[in-house]
Short mmCIF file of the C-alpha atoms (twelve columns), coordinates in Angstrom:
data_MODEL
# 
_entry.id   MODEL 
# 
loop_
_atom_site.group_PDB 
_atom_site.id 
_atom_site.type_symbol 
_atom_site.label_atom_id 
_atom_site.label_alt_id 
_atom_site.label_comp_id 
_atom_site.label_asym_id 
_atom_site.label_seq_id 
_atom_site.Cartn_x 
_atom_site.Cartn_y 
_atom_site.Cartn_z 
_atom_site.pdbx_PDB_model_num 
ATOM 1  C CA . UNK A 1  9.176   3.008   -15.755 1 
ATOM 2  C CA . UNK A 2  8.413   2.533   -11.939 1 
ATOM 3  C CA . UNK A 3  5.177   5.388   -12.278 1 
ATOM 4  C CA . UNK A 4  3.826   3.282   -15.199 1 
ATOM 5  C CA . UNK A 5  4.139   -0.076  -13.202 1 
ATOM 6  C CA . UNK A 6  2.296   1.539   -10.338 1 
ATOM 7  C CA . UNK A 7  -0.403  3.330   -12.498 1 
ATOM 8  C CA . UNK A 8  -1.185  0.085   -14.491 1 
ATOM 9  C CA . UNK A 9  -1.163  -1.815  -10.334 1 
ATOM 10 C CA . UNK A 10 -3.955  0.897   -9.577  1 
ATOM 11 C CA . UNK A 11 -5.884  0.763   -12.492 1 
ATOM 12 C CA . UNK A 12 -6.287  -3.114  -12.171 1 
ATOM 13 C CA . UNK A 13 -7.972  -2.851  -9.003  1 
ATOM 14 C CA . UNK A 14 -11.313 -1.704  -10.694 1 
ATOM 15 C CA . UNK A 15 -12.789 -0.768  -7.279  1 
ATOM 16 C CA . UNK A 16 -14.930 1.969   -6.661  1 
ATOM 17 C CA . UNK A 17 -14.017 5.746   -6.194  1 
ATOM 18 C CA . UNK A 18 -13.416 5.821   -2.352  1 
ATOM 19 C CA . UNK A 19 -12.749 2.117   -2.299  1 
ATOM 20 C CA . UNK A 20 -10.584 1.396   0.930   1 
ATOM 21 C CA . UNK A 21 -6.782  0.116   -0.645  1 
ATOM 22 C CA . UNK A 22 -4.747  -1.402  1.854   1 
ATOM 23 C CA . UNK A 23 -0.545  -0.845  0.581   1 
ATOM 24 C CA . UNK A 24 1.235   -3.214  1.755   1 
ATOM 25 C CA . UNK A 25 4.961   -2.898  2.364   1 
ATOM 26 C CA . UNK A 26 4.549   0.769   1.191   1 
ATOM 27 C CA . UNK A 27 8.118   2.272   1.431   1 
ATOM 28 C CA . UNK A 28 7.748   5.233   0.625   1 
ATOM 29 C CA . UNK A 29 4.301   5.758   -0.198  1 
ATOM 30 C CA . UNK A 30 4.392   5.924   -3.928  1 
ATOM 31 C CA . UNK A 31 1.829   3.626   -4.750  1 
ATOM 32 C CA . UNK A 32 -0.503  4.958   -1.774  1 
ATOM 33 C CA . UNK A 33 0.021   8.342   -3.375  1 
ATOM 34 C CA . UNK A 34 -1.210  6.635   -6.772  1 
ATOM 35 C CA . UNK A 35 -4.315  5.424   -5.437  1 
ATOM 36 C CA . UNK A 36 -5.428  8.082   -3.179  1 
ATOM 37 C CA . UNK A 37 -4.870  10.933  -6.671  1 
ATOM 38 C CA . UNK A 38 -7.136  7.602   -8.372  1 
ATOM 39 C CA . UNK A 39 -9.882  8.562   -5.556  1 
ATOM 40 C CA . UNK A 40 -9.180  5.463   -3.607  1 
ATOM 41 C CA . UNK A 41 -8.780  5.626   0.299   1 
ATOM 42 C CA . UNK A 42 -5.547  4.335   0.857   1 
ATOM 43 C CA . UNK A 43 -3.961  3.403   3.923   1 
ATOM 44 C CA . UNK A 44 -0.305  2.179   3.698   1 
ATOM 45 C CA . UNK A 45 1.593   -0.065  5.948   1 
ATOM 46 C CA . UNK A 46 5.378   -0.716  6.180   1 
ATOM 47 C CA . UNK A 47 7.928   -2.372  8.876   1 
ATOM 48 C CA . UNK A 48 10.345  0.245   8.238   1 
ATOM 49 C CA . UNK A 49 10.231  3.534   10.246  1 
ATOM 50 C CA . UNK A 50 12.562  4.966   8.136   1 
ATOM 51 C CA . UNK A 51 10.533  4.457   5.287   1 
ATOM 52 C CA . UNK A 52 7.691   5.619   6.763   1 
ATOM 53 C CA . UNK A 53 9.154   8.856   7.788   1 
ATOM 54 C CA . UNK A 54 10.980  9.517   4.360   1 
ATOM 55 C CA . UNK A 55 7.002   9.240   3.260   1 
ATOM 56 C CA . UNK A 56 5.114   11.825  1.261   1 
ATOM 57 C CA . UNK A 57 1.922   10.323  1.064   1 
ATOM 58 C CA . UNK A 58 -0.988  12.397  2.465   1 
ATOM 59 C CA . UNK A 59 -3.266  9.095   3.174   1 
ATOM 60 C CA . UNK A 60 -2.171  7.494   6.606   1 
ATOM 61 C CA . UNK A 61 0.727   5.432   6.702   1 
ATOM 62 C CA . UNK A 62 1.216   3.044   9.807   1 
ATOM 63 C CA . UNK A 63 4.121   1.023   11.151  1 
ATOM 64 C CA . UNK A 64 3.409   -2.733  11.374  1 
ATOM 65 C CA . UNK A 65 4.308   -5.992  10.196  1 
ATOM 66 C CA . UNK A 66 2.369   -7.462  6.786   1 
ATOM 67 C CA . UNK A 67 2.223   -10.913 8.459   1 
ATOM 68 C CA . UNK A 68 0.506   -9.787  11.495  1 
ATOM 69 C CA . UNK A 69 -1.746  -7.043  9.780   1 
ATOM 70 C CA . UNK A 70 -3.037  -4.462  13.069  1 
ATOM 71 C CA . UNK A 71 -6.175  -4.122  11.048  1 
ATOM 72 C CA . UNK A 72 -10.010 -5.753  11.799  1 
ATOM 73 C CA . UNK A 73 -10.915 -8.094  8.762   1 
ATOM 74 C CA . UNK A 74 -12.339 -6.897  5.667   1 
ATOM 75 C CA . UNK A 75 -11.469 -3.814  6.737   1 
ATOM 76 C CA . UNK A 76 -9.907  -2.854  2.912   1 
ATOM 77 C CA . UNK A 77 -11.685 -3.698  -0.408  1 
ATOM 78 C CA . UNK A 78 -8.112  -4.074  -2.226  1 
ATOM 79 C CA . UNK A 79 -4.776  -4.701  -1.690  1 
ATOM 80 C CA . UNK A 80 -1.759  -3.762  -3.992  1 
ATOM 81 C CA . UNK A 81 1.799   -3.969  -3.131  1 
ATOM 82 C CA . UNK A 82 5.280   -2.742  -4.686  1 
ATOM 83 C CA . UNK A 83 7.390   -5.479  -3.060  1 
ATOM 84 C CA . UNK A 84 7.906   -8.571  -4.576  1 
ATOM 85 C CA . UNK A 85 7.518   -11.790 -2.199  1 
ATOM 86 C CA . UNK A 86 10.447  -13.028 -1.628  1 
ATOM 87 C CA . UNK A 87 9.820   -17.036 -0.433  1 
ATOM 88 C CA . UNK A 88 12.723  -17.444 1.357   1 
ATOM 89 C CA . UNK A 89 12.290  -14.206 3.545   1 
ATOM 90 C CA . UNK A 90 9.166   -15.405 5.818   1 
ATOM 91 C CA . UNK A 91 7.244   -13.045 6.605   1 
ATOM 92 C CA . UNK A 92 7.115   -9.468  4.820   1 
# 
């Protein structure tokens, strides 16, 4: 069930092979291991360190906060996420 949610968030992106995908909040890397075997560039971001080092993803994963992105602007063509906003949070 999570794979087809992911596949079907990659496939409605409709960029480009090699289109630069920005994951944000990428855990694991799940999704930025969906869209990088879809021929996207992917680059994934997360908070957590532990996250990021339980990774498999081969595209680069960085450490940073989604609210203060440590990335120039329009550097990414998409943007897909697996975490769902929560409003009373602040920032992701």
């Amino acid at each position: 069930r999570d794979r087809a949610w992911r596949s079907r968030t990659v496939e409605s992106l409709s960029l480009g092979r090699g289109a630069r995908v920005l994951d944000l909040a990428c855990g694991t890397g799940d999704l930025t291991h969906d869209a990088a075997h879809a021929g996207y560039a992917p680059v994934g971001i997360d908070i957590s360190a532990g996250m990021l080092h339980a990774a498999s993803a081969s595209a680069p994963l960085v450490r940073g906060d989604g609210a203060v992105l440590p990335f120039a602007s329009s550097s990414f063509d998409g943007v897909a996420s697996t975490r769902r906003a929560d409003p009373d949070a602040g920032s992701l």
